[in-house]
C-alpha positions in Angstrom: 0.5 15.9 43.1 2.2 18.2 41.4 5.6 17.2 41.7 4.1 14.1 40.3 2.9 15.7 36.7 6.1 17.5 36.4 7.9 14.0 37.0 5.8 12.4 34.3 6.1 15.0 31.9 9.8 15.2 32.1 9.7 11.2 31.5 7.9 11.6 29.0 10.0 14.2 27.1 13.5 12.5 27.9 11.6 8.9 26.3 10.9 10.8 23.5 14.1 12.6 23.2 16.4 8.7 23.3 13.7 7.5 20.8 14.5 10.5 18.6 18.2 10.1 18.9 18.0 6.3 18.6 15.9 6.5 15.2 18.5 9.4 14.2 21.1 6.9 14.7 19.9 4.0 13.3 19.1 6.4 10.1 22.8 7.6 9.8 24.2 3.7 10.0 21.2 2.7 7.5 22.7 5.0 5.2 26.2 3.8 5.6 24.9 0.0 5.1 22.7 1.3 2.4 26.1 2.5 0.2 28.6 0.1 1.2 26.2 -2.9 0.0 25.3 -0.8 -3.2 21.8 -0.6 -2.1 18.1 0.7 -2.5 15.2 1.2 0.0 11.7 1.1 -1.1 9.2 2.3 0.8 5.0 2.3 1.0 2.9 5.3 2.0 2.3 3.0 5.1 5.1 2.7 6.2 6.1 4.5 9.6 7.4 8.4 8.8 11.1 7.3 9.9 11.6 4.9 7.2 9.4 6.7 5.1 12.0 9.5 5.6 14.7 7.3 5.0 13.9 5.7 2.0 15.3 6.3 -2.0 11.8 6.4 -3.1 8.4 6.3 -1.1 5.1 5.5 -3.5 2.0 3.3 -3.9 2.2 0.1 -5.7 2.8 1.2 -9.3 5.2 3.6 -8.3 7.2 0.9 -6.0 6.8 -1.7 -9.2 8.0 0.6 -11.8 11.1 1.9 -9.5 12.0 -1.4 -8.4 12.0 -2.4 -12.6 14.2 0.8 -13.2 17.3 0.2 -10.6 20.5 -0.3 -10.9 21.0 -1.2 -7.7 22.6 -4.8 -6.5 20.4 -5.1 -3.2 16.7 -4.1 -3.3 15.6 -3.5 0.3 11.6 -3.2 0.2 10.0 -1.6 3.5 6.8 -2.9 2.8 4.5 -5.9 2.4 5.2 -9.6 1.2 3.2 -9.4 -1.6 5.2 -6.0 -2.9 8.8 -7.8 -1.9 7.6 -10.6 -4.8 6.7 -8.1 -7.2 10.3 -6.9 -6.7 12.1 -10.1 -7.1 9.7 -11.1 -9.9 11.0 -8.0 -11.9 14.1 -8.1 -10.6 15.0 -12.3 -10.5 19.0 -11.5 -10.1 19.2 -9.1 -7.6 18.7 -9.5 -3.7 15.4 -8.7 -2.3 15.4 -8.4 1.4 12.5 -6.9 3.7 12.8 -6.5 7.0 9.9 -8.5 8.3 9.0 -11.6 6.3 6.0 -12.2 8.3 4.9 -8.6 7.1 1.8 -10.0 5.1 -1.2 -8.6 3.8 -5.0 -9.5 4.4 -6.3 -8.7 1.1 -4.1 -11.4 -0.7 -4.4 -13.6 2.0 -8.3 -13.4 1.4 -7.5 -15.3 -2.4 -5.9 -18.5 -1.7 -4.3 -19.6 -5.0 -5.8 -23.2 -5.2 -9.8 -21.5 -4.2 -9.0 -19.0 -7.0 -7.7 -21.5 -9.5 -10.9 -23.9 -8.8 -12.7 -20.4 -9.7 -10.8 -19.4 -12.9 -11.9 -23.0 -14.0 -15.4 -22.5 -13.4 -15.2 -19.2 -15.6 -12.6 -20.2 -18.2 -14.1 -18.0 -21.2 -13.1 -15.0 -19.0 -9.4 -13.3 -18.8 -8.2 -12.6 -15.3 -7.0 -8.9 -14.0 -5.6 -8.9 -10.8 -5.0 -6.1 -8.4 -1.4 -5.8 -7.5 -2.4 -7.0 -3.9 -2.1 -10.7 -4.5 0.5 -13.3 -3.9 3.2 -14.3 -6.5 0.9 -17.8 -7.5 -2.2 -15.7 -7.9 -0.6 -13.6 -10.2 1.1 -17.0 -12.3 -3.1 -17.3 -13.5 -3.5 -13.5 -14.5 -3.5 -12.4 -17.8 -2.7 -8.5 -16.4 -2.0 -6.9 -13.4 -3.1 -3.5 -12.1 -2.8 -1.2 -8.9 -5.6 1.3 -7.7 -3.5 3.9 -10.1 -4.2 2.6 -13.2 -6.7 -0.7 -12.4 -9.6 1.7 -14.6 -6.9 2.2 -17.5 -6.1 -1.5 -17.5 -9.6 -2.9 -17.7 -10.6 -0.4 -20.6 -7.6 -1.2 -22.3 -10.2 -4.3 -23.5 -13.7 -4.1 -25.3 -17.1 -3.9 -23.2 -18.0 -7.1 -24.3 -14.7 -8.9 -22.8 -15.7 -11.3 -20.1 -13.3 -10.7 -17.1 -12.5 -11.8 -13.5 -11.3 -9.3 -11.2 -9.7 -10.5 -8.2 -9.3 -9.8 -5.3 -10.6 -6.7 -4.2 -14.3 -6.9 -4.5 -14.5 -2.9 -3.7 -11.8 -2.1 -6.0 -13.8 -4.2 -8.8 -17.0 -3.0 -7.5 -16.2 0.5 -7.9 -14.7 0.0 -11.7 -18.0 -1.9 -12.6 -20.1 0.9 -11.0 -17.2 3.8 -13.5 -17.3 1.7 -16.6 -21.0 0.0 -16.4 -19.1 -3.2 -16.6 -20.1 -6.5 -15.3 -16.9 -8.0 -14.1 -17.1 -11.1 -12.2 -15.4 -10.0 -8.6 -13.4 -12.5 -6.3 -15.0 -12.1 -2.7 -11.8 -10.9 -1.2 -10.9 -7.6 0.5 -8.6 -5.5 2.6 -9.3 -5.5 6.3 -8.3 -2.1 7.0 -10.1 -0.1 4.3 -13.5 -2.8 4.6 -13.2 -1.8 8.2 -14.1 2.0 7.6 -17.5 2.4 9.2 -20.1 4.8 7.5 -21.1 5.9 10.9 -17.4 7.4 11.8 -17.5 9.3 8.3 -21.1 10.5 8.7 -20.0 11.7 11.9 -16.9 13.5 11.1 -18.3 15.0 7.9 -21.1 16.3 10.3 -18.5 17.8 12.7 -16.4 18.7 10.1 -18.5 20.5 7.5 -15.9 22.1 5.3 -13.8 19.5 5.2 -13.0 17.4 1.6 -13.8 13.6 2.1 -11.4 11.7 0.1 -11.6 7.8 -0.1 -9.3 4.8 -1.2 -11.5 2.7 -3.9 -10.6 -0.2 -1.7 -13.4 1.1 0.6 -17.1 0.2 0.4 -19.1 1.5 -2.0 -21.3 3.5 0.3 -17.9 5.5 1.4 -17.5 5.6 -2.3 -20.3 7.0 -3.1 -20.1 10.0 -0.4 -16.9 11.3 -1.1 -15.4 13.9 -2.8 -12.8 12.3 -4.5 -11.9 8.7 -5.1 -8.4 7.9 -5.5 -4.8 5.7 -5.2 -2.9 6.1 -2.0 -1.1 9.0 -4.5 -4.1 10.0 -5.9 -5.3 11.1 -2.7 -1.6 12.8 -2.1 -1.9 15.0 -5.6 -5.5 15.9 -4.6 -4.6 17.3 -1.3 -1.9 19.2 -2.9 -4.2 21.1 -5.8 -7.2 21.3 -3.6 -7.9 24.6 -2.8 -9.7 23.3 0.6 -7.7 23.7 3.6 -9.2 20.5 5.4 -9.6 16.8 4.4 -11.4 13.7 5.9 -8.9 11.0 5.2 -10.4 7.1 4.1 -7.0 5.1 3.9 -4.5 3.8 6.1 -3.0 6.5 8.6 0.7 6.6 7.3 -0.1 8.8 4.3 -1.0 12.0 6.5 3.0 11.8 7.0 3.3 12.5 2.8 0.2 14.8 2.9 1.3 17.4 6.0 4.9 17.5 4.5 3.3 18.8 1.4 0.6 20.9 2.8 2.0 21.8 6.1 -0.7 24.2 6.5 -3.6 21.7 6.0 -5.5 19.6 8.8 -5.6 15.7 7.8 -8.6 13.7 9.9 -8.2 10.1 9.4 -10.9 8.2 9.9 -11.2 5.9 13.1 -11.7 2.3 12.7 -12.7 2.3 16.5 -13.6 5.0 19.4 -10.5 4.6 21.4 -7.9 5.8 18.6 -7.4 8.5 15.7 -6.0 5.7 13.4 -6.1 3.5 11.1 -3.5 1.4 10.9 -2.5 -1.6 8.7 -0.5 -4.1 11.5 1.1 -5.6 8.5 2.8 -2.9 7.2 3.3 -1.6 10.8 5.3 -4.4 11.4 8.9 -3.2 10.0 10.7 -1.0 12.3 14.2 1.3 12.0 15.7 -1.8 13.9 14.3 -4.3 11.6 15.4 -2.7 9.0 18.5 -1.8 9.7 19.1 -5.7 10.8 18.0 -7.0 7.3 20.3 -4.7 5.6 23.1 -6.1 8.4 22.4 -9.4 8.0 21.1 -9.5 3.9 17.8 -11.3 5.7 15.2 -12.5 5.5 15.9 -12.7 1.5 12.6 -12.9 -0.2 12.6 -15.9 -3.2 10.7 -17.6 -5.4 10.6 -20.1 -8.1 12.0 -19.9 -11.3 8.9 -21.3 -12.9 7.1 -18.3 -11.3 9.2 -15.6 -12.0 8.6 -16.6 -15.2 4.4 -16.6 -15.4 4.1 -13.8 -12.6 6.6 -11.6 -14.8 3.8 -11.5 -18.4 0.7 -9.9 -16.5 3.3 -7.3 -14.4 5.6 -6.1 -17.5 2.0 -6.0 -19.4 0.4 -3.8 -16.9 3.8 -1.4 -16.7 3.4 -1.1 -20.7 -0.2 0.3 -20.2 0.7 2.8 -17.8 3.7 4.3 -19.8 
């Protein structure tokens, strides 16, 4: 028996010991691709810590939008989701966009379907449209503005009270700015599977176990998560909280890859994500999960999949995205 548990430990160290040394090699030829093809990576928070690691600038969505407006580069590689590839190309309708999974989509646009939402818009035409940044290329074509969890409470009171708007699709997201401004914004019913999934039970729990830890919540949770925590934020909200906080502890509401960001900047902090289930200590998003090192490394290889769109719209999407980066300067 106990031969046996030395045998599966050793295993277990020498797996992990090739993975390393695979993902170490697969960084050094990424960066070799990476200057030869005169190229940049852009990376989410939720993306896995090797690319994250890897990458020429790692953000939330404003950050990624305004970086991937700013390069210089010929080949924009974006280590993310479909829906952040578009915004790329949008801004960027000359240049290559790649990403290593084109399958890699997201649930929260997916919950908008552009002709639903247009046969909406129609039914409310005296109202202006703000979308969230986590919406596909066509949904964007019928906003008037754009905004990400950054800046989405900047964007809406850049207009008077009394300005009738739609706010798709996050219904929590809009929820949440209604419930900060006293608004009355007409929400689209959609939301994102893996911040909607955050039970009140599993936080009630952990804050119970954990009573000197700091709850902090992505506004794309429910409003009863909302309402409990400590500080409500964007995916680098949260980050820039942790860092000033003098609390030495935090009960984490958002996807699981931004503890990599968070213990690299407090390395002497504990990070408790919150569960969507008994049987794990995560919360991942499988969308974003879905680019690897080797995928990566493959689309840079290969320059595919190439993410494209329309000329017709590049041109509408573009209006509400450069509109929402002119707010936030």
């Amino acid at each position: 028996m106990i031969i046996w548990i030395f045998y599966v430990i050793v295993c277990k160290k020498n797996y992990l010991h090739m993975k390393t040394k695979l993902s170490e090699s697969l960084s050094d030829k990424i960066k070799v691709l990476k200057n030869e093809k005169k190229a940049i990576i852009l990376a989410h928070y939720y993306q896995i810590p090797e690319i994250q690691d890897l990458a020429d600038y790692v953000g939330d969505s404003l950050g990624l939008a305004q970086n991937a407006l700013a390069t210089k580069a010929d080949i924009i590689v974006f280590a993310g989701v479909h829906f952040m590839a578009e915004t790329a190309k949008i801004l960027n309708p000359s240049k290559k966009v790649l990403i290593p999974d084109l399958n890699a989509g997201c649930s929260l646009a997916d919950s908008c379907p552009p002709e639903k939402f247009r046969n909406f818009k129609n039914r409310h035409s005296d109202h202006i449209v703000i979308s969230y940044i986590n919406c596909s290329a066509k949904i964007k074509t019928m906003s008037d503005v754009i905004c990400t969890s950054s800046n989405a409470m900047k964007v809406v009171n850049s207009f008077s009270h009394d300005q009738k708007i739609i706010f798709a699709p996050d219904k929590n997201l809009g929820a949440y700015i209604n419930t900060m401004t006293g608004r009355q914004m007409i929400l689209w019913n959609g939301s994102c599977e893996v911040h909607d999934i955050i039970k009140i039970e599993s936080v009630l729990k952990l804050k119970s176990e954990n009573p000197d830890a700091k709850l902090i919540a992505h506004p794309e949770c429910k409003a009863i998560i909302l309402e409990l925590a400590d500080y409500v934020g964007s995916t680098t909200g949260l980050l820039n909280y942790t860092m000033k906080s003098n609390a030495n502890k935090f009960i984490v509401a958002t996807e699981t890859g931004i503890i990599h960001q968070m213990m690299k900047e407090n390395p002497n902090k504990e990070f408790i994500v919150v569960p969507t289930d008994e049987t794990c200590s995560c919360n991942d998003c499988p969308y974003m999960k879905m680019n690897t090192m080797e995928k990566l490394y493959n689309c840079l290889y290969n320059e595919k999949p190439e993410l494209k769109l329309s000329k017709s719209v590049i041109e509408k999407a573009k209006k509400p995205i450069l509109r929402m980066l002119k707010l936030s300067e």
